[in-house]
N, C-alpha and C positions, 0 to 999 in steps of 0.2 A: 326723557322729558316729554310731557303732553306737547300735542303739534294741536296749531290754533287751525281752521277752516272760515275761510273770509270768502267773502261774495267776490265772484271772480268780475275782472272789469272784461267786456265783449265792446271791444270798439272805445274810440277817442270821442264819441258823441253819447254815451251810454256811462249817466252820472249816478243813476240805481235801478235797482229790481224790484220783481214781486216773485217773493215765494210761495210758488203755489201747490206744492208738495213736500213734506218732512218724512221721509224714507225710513229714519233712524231717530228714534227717542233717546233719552237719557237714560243712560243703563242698559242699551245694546252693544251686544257688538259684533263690530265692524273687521271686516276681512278686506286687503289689499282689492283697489277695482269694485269694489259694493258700491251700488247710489247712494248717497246722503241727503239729498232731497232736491230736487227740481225746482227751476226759477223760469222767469223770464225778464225778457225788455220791450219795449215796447212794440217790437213788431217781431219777436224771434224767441223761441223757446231750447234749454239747454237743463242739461243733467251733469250734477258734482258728482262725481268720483273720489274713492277714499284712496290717499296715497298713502297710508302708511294703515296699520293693523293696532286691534286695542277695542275699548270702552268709551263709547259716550260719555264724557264726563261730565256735559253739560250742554244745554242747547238756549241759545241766548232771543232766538224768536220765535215768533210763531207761524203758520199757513196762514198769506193775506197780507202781509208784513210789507211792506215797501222798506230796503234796506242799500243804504249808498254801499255803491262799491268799493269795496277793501274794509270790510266791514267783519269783526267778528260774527259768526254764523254761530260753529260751535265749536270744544275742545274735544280730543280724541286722546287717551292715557290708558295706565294703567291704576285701577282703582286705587283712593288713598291718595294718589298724588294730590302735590299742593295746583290750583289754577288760577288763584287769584290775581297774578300776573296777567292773567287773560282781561281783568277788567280794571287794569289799574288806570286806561285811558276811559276818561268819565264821555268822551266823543264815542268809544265802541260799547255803548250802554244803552240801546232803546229807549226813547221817553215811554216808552209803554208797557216797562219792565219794573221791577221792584228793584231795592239798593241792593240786591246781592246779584242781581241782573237776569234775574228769571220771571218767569212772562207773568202777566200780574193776569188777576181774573177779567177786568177788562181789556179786551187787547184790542179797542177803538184806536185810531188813528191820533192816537194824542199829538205826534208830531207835526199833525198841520195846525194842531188850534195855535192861535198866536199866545204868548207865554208874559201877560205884561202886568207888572210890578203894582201891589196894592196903596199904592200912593195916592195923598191928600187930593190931589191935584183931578184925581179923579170922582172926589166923592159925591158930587153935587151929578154924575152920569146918570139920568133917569132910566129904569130899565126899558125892555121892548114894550111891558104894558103900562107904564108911565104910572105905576103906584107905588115907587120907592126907587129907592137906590142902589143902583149894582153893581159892582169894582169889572175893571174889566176883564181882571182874571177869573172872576166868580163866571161874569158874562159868560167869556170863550168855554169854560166849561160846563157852564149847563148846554148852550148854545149844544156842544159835542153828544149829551147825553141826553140831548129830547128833554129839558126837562124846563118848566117855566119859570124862568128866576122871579119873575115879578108876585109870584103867587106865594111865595119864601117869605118867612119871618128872618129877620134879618141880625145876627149877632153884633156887625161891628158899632163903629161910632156911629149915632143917629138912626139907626137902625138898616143902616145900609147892611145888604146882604154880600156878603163875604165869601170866598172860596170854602171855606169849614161849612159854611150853612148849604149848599150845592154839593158837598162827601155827603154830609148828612142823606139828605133828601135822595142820594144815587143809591145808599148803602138802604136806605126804607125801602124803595123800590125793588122789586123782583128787578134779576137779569133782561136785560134784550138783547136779542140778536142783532149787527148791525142794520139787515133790511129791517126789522122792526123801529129802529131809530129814524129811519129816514120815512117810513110810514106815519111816524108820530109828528114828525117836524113837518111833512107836506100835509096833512090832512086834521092832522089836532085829535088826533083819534085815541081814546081813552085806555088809559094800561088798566089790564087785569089785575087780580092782587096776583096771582100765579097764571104759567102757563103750561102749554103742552107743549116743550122743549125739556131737555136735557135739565133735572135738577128745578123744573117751574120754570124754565128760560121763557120768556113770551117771546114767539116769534110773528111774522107777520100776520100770520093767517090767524093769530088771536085777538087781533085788534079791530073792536069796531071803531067806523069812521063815521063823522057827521052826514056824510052824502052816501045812503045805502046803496047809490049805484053801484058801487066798488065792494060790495061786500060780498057777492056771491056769485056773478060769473066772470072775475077778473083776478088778477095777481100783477105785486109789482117786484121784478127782477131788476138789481141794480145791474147796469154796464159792464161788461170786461174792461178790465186797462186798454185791449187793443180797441175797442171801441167808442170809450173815450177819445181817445186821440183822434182817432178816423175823424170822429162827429167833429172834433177842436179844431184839424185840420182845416174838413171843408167849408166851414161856417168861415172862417178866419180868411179861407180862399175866396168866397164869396161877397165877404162882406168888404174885405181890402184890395180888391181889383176891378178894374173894368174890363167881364168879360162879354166878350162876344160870339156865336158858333157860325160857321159857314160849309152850308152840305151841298156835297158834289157828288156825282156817282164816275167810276172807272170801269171800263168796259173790260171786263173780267175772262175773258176769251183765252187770251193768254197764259193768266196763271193756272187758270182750271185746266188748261190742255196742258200745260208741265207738271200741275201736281199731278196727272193722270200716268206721264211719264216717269214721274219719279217713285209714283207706289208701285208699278210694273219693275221698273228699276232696281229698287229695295229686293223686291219678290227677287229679286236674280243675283240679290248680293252688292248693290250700294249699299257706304257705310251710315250716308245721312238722308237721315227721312226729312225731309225739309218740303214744311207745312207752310200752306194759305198764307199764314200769323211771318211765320218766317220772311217770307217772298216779300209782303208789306213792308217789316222794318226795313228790309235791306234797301228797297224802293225809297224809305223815309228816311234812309242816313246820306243815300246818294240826292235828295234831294233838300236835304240840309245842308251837303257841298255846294248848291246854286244860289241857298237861301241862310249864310251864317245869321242873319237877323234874328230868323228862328231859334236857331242854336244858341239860345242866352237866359239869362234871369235878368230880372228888373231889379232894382235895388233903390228907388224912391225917386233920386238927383239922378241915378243915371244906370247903366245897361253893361253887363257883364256879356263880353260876348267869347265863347269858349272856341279854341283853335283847334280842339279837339271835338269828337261827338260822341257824349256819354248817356249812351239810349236807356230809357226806365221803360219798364213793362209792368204792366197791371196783371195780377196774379190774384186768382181766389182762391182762399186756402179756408180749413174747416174755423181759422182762428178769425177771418175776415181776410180785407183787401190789402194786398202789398204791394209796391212797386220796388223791386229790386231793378239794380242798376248794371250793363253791359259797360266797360269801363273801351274805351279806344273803339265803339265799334266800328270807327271808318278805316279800324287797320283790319277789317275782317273781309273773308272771302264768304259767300252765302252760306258757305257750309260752315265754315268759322263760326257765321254770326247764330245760325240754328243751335248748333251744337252749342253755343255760348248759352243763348234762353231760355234752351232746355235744363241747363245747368240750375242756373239762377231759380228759374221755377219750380226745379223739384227741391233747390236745398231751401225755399218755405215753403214748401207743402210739409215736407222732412221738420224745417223746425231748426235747420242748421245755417242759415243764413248769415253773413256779417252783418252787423247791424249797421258798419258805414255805408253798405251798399242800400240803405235803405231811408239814409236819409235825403230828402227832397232835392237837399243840394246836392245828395252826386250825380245827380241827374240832370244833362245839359234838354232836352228833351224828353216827352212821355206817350208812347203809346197804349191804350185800350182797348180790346176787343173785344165784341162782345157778339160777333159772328157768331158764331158755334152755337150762341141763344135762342137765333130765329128773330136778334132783334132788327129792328128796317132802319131805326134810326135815332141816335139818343144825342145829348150833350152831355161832353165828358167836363170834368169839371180840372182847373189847372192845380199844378202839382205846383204851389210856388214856392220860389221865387221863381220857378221856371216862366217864362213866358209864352208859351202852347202846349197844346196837346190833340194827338188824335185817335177822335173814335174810328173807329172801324165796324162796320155794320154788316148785316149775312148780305151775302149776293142772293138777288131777284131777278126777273127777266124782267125786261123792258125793250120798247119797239125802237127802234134806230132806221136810219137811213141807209140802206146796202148800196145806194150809186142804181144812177140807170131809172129811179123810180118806183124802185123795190123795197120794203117795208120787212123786216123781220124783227121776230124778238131776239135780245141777245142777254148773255148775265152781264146784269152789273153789282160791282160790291159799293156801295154807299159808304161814305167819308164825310167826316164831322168833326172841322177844324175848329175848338176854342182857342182863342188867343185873348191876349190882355191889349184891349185897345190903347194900352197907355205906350206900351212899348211898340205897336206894331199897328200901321194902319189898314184899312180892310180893302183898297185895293193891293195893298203888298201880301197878304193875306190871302187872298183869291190866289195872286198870281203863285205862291207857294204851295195851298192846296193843290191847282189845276197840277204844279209840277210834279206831285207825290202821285195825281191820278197818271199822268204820261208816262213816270217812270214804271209805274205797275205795268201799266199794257204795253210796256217796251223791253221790260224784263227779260233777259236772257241767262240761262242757267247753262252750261254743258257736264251732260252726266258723262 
């Protein structure tokens, strides 16, 4: 019997995918262990494996597809079998499929247009150019395919223009590419009769626009999924909190004379190379045991404060920013908690991450670093619902007081505590930075 291949679910916060690779067409085949094509979520990338051996029998999406988890993908048989038991649920059938459930020539995002019923009730809906009438089904689908319904002669009653009259008008039009759809909708820029795409596809670079500024030394690339989300994130952080940053420097003497001991160390056969990055969190978990305040999320009416401390790190990876989550780090020993972040960090750079670990909320806390950059001093922006976060900035020299009257320069590493004024105030604030800076310069490691 043919075996069905369903979007596998990654994590209890992870409701669908994007496929962003199809390995296997229809009428390959497949051997035990083959890829079948590559997905992702929204901060983590992963590849299907073929558990059983056979035929393509069918493939139900397409590359670009956003498709909920547990979702037919595609069947795997031997030629001649029956499958249409694979589509007898009309829920495992893409809106952007045909009725036999294979990918139609457009494969636009029909799923997000809204789907609403050509009733009376709506007849009198002037279009976007207020020269007729548009149902709002007609609407959402021209809206989808760039096209101007208002400029439509119109079949139904009164001459309101109808979904039939929007096929029409899609099926006159050459293909577009989706960037070319979104070129047409931001800038009103005129289709070709053909273009120079695949079959006359007009892509974007065939479209002049009203404003020639845009025509000849620029291009527009739509978003990654992960960047989307990044941009949704921090807009959302920004625009729903009160935040505030507060910069301190730590007198860096210390750590810089033990990571000099622990790279000589390494050299002689210690197991853990425990980094700059390292030595800070473990500094910021113990001084989140002085400061639970810190350790929490806001939640509007009131303040989640966790018993535990679930430290996020800022990770840059080829795909963008991640913060994966160290889960108990106040049960870790320095080395524990190195070896924990190195973990975390390499499995999304790798692409192997849990996705729970990376939602905002497993995160009782966030650190960012951006040492390593040469930067002196930034504002990190909050991971919410959490309620702070800290930058970490390169260590510089600066002149201090040696006692006695004596003036020398020493390294300090710069610290750049955002916090949400709502939940925390900014002499509590200080007093918990100063204590992340004490605990760095009082740091004790034994190799």
């Amino acid at each position: 019997m043919a075996t069905i291949v369903i979007m596998p679910k990654q994590g209890q916060s992870v409701e669908s995918c994007i496929l962003t690779e199809m390995k296997k067409k229809k009428g390959d085949a497949v051997a035990v262990g083959e890829i079948l094509f590559s997905y992702e979520t929204d901060k983590a990338s992963f590849e299907e494996s073929a558990q059983v051996a056979g035929t393509v029998l069918d493939v139900f999406f397409s590359e670009g597809d956003e498709i909920p988890v547990l979702t037919n993908v595609m069947i795997i048989g031997n030629p001649g079998e029956d499958i249409s038991f694979a589509r007898n649920d009309a829920d495992r059938v893409p809106r952007n499929c045909d009725e036999q459930g294979a990918p139609s020539a457009d494969r636009e995002e029909s799923r997000i247009a809204p789907q609403v019923p050509d009733d009376d009730s709506s007849a009198n809906s002037p279009n976007a150019a207020g020269s007729g009438k548009v149902s709002p089904r007609a609407r959402a689908l021209a809206g989808k395919n760039a096209i101007a319904a208002g400029t439509l002669a119109g079949s139904g009653p009164d001459g309101r223009v109808i979904e039939r009259d929007v096929k029409a008008a899609i099926s006159a039009n050459p293909r577009t590419t989706p960037l070319a759809k979104a070129v047409i909708r931001e800038t009103a820029a005129t289709i070709p009769a053909t273009g120079s795409g695949l079959a006359g596809t007009v892509r974007g670079a065939d479209l002049e626009t009203r404003n020639p500024v845009y025509t000849s030394d620029s291009e527009i690339k739509p978003l990654t999924n992960i960047r989307k989300l990044i941009a949704k994130a921090m807009h959302a952080s920004l625009q729903n909190s009160a935040q505030l940053t507060h910069h301190l420097g730590a007198d860096a003497r210390n750590v810089t004379a033990l990571r000099k001991k622990i790279k000589k160390a390494v050299a002689d056969g210690y197991p853990t190379d425990i980094t700059l990055n390292d030595m800070v969190c473990f500094a910021v978990v113990r001084a989140l045991k002085k400061f639970p305040q810190a350790n929490a999320h806001f939640l509007g009416d009131s303040v989640r404060l966790f018993s535990k401390i679930h430290l996020g790190l800022a990770v840059d990876t080829e795909r963008g920013l991640m913060v994966p989550t160290v889960k108990n780090a106040d049960d870790l020993t320095v080395d524990g908690l190195s070896n924990q972040l190195r973990e975390v960090a390499g499995a999304c750079r790798k692409g192997g991450i849990a996705p729970d670990l990376l939602v905002p909320e497993a995160a009782s806390f966030t650190v960012s670093n951006l040492g390593n950059y040469g930067v002196e001093m930034f504002t990190p922006i909050i991971n919410l619902p959490q309620v702070a976060i800290l930058g970490v900035n390169t260590v510089t020299p600066r002149p201090k007081d040696l006692g006695d009257g004596v003036y020398g320069f020493v390294p300090y590493m710069g610290l750049s505590l955002t916090y949400d004024h709502r939940a925390i105030d900014g002499g509590e604030a200080t007093r918990f930075l100063k204590q992340i800076a004490t605990e760095i310069e009082n740091i004790e490691i034994k190799l």
